[in-house]
N, C-alpha and C positions, 0 to 999 in steps of 0.2 A: 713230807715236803712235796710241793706241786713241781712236777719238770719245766725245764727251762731253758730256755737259749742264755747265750751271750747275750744277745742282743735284746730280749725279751722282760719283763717285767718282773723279780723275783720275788717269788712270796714261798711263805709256811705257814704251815698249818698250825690253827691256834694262834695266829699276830696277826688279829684284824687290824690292831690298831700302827703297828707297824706296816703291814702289807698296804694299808691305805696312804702312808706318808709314801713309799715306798712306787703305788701307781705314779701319784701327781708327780712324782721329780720325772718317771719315766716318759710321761705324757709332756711335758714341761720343759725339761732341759736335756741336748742334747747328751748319749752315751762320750762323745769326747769329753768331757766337762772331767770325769773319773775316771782312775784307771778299775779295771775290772775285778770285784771282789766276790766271791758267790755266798755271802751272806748278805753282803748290804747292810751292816747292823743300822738300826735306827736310835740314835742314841738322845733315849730321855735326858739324861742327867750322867754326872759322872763324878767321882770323888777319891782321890789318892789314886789305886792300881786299879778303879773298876768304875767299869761301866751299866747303864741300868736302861733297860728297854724299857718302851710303854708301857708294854704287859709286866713290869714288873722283875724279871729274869736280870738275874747278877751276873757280869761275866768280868772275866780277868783280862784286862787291856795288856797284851802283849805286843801293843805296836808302838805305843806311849804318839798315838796321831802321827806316824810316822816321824820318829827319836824327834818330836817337839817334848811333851810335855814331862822334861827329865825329872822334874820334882813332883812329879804327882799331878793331878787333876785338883784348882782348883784350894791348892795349899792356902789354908787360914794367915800363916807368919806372913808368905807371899804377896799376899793379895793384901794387907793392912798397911804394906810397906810401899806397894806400888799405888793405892790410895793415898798414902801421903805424901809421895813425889808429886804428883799431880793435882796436891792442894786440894783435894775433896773432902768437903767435911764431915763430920762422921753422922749428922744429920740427918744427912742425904739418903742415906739405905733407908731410915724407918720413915721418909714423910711418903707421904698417901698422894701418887702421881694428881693433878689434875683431870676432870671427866676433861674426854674431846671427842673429837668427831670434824669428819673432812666439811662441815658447815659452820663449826668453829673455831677454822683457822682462818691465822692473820689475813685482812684483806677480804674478810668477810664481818665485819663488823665488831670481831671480837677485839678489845683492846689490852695492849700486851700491858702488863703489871711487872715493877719493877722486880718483886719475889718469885718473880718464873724462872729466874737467871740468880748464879751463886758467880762468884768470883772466886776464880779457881785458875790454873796452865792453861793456856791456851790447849787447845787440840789439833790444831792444824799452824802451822807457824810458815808456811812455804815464804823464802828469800826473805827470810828473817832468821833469828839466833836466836835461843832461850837459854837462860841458864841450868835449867835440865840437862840439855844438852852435850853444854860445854863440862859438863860433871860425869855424865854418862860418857864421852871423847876421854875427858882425866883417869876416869877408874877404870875402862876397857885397856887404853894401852898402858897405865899404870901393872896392870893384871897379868896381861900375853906376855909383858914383859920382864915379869917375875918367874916365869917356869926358863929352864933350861931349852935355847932354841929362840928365844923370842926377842933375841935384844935389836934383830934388823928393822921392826916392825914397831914404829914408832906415828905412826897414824890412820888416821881410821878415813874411809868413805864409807858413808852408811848409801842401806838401800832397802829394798821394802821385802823381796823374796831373792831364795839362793841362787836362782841363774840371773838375776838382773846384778848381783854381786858379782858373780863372773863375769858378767859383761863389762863391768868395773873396771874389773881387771886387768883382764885382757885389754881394755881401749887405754887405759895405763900403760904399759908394756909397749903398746903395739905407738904409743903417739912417741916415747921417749927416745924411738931412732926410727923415722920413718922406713929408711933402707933397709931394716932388719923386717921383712912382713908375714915372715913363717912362725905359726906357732905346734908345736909337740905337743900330742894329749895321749895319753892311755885308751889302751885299744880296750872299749869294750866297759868304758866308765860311763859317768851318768853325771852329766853337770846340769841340765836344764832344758827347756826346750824353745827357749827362746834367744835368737840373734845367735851371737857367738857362743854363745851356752850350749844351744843344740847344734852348732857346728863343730864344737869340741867333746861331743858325744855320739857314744856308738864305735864306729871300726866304719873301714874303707868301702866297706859292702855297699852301707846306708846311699840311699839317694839323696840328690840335693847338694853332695859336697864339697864344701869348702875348698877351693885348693891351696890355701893358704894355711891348710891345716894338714900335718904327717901325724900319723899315728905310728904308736912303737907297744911292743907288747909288755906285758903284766903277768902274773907269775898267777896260774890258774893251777894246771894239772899237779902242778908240785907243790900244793898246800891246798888241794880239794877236801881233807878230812883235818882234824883237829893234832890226829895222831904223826902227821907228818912235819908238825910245824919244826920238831928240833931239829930232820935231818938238813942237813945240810945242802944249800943251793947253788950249781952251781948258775955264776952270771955270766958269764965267756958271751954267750947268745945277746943277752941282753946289752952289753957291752958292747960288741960287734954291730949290730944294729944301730945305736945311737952314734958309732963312729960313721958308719956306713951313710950315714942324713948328713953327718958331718962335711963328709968328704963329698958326698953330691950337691949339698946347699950351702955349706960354709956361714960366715957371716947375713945368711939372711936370715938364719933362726935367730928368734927372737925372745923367746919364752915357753916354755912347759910347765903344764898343767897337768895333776896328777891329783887322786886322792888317797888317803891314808889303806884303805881299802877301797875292793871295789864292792859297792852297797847293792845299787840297781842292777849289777851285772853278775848278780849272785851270790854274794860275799864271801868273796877272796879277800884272804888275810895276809898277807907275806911276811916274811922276815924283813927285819930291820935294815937289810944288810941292801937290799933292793932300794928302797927307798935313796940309802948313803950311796951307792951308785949315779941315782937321778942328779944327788944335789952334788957329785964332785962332777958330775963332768957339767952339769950347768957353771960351777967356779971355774970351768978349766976354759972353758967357750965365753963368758959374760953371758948365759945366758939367765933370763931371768926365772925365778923356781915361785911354782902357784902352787901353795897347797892346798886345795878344795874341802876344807873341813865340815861343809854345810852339817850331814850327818855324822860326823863324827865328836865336833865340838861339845865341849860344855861335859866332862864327865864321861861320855859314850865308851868310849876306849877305856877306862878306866884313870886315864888322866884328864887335867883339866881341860887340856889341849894334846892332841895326836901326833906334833911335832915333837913333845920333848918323850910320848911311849916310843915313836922310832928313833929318837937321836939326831935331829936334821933342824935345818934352820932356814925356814924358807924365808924368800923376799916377801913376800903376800901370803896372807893366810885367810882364807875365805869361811866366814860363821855367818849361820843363820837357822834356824828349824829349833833348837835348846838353847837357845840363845835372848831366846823371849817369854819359855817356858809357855807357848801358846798364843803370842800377841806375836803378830807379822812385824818382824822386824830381822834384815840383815845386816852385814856389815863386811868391807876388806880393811885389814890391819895388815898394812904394809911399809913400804919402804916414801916417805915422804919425798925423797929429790926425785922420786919415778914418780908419784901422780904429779907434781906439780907441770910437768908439761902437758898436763887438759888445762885449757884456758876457762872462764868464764862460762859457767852454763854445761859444758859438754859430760857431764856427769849429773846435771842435775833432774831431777822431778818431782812430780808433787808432793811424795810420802818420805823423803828420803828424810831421816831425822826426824820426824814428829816426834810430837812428843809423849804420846802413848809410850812409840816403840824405846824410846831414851829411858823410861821409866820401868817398863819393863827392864830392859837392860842392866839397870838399875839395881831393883827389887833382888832381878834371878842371884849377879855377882857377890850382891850382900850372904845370901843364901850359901851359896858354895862357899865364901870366905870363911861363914860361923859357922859352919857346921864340917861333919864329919863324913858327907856323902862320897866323897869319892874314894876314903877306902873303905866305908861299907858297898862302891861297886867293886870292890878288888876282894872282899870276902867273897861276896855272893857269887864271882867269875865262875870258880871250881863246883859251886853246887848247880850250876846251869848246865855246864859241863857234860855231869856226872850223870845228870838227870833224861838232859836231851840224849844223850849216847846210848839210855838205857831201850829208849826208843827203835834203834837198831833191833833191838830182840824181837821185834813186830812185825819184820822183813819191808814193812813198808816205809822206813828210813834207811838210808847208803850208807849216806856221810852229815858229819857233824863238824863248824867250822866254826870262829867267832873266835871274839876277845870281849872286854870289859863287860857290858852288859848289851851286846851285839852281837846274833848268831845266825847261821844260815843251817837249816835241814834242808837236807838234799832226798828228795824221794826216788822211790824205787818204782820198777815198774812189778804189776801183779796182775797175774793171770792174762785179761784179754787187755786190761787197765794200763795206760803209758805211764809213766813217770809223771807227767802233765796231768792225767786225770784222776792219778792218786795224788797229788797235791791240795786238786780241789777238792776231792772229798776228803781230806785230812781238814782244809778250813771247815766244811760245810759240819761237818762231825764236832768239830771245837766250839763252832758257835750254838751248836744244839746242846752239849753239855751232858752232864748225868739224868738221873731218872730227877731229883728235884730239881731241873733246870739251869745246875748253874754250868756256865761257860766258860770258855775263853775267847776273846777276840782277836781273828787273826787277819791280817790282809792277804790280796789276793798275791799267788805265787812271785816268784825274780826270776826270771832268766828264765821261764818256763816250769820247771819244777821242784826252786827253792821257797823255802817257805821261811820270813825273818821272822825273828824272836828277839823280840829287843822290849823288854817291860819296863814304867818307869825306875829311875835309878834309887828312888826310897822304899823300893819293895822289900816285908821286915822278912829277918828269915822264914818265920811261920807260912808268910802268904808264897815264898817262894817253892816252898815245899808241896803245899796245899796246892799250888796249882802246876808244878810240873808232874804230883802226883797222879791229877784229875787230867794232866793232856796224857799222860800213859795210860791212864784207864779208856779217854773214849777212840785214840788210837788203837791197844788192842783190841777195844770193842769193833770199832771201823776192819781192822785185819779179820777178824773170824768171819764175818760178814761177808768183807771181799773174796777171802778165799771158799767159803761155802757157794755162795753163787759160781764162783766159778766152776766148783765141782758139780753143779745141779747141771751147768750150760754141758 
């Protein structure tokens, strides 16, 4: 591998044809665009659990594009189903594009033919209605409403990514009593970075914020490993504190926003019991309860939705990222007499509802409905488990935390190495793979030195095996390495 900044253009050895995609984004599009990965994988193709480089190189997608693509990459059942919601004909795949060229386009002599165009969904429907749509609105809250937790939640505002959903929401919330302009978020979560999204994320420290926004804390240190989940917590603190905003702001809180975990902030798992805290004292005040399910929806938890694994029944429930199974599309499933105070317009924009995203929607719920994916994520829970913990044995994993098929490894530090910089080199190690090249794909650290593990949720047991097999092996390959250098230094 060639050394490298953060900031600097990453390559390896042997991936001309990668390292060349790899310059131009550098040269081309700004480092904010991404968050930072020290593989960069360049991805050819990709098909069920796995991804395939230019050169060729197999790797095991343990990030599922960040818990998007819970069924797989690119599923055949999927994709025939979301073709036929959108009226495509099956024609279409084998005919043979037209030659063009930017001298023969429209407005340059060439004249359009009525066979250039099929009739099919619209793809863009903005302040209009399709009956996609209204089918994709019926079987969503038809759905949220069938799991235990979900009867408050009788209407949907759709939207195109998961902080423009919170933004939803919250402008929900905050229009239904103007007086009320405080909102609660968990200290240290991860809702988005735009508008009220990034204002309901992070902790008190962050610049830039909000004052209409208090944070309260989240239950870290006491379920930082996997092994601590049964004991017992207590909430006295946590309790204490939400009175405490109580008694200094009163009726001006307005809504709290939390997520089932916390994802971006290193994934903290709590007990149930935390969460039933949030939603009784929200009943006890009117306040209103968001639960930000963006990454947790659709299966991730091991249930359909993360309201009925903890027992809670929120006014709004925010989906988006599995939701689409890889096509941008969000959505809040809430409480209809709360949004109806946005008038006209004050929710709207260009993508919200198209019709791609409806159909996806569409395709994924049919999926989940027929099939048996969400308790084969509740078999494969124990063997990720089992697997990642064995990784402890390498010194350079602490702790191991997660549910359904979402996990956080907590690195250690070694030798002259922080915690942080064995992190990266745990990805940089997973995406180089064994001696025949195959891999795992991992993204870049949480919270500094956690690394997630979230593969998609139709990985069979064989592949589940086979690759936390292959991440022990280049882990303690990565440890002998590290500690021998250390010994040489």
């Amino acid at each position: 591998m060639i050394p490298h900044t953060e900031f600097s253009p990453i390559e390896f050895s042997g991936e001309q044809r990668s390292n060349s995609v790899r310059l131009t984004i550098a040269r081309q599009e700004p480092v904010a665009l991404r968050t930072f990965t020290p593989s960069q994988m360049v991805l050819a193709r990709s098909s069920g659990v796995f991804h395939w480089t230019p050169e060729g190189r197999r790797l095991y997608d343990y990030s599922s594009g960040v818990l998007v693509a819970n069924l797989g990459h690119n599923p055949v059942r999927w994709m025939q189903r979301f073709a036929r919601y959108m009226g495509w004909p099956p024609s279409l795949q084998a005919a043979t594009p037209p030659e063009s060229s930017h001298e023969s386009a429209p407005g340059k002599g060439t004249k359009l033919a009525g066979d250039e165009f099929f009739s099919a969904v619209t793809m863009t429907a903005y302040n209009a209605i399709t009956p996609i749509e209204a089918e994709a609105v019926k079987r969503l809250v038809k759905n949220v409403q069938s799991w235990p937790g979900g009867k408050r939640l009788d209407t949907v505002m759709w939207a195109a990514s998961g902080s423009e959903a919170v933004q939803k929401a919250l402008w929900a919330c905050l229009h239904r009593d103007t007086s009320r302009d405080m909102i609660l978020a968990t200290r240290h979560g991860f809702h988005g970075k735009k508008g009220l999204a990034g204002a309901v994320t992070g902790s008190e420290s962050d610049h830039d914020r909000d004052m209409r926004v208090k944070f309260i804390g989240f239950p870290m240190d006491e379920v930082d490993d996997a092994s601590r989940l049964q004991q017992p917590l207590d909430l006295t603190a946590y309790r204490n504190e939400l009175d405490g905003l109580w008694n200094q702001f009163g009726r001006r809180l307005n809504c709290l926003i939390t997520e089932p975990y916390l994802g971006g902030g290193g994934s903290y798992h709590p007990p149930a019991a935390y969460h039933q805290l949030l939603e009784a004292f929200c009943r006890e005040h009117l306040i209103l309860f968001i639960l930000d399910e963006v990454q947790a929806n659709f299966g991730r938890t091991g249930r359909m939705f993360a309201f009925e694994a903890y027992g809670i029944e929120p006014d709004f429930v925010v989906l988006g990222k599995g939701l689409g199974n890889g096509v941008p599309v969000s959505a809040v499933v809430g409480r209809g007499d709360v949004m109806s105070a946005l008038k006209y317009g004050e929710a709207s924009d260009t993508w919200s509802a198209n019709p791609l995203g409806c159909a996806a929607v569409l395709a994924t719920l049919d999926e989940f409905e027929a099939t048996d994916v969400l308790e084969h994520t509740r078999q494969l829970t124990p063997l990720f488990l089992a697997g990642l913990n064995r990784l402890k044995e390498t010194s350079l994993v602490a702790k191991v935390r997660g549910e359904g098929l979402v996990f956080g490894i907590e690195c250690a530090d070694c030798g002259e190495l922080t915690s942080q910089q064995v992190a990266i080199e745990i990805v940089r190690a997973a995406y180089l793979g064994n001696d025949e090249g195959e891999g795992i794909h991992l993204l870049g650290p949480l919270a500094g030195n956690v690394i997630r593990i979230s593969p998609p949720l139709v990985m069979t047991f064989d592949q589940a095996r086979a690759s936390l097999g292959l991440l022990a092996e280049v882990v303690s390959q990565l440890a002998e390495r590290l500690r021998g250098a250390a010994v040489a230094s």
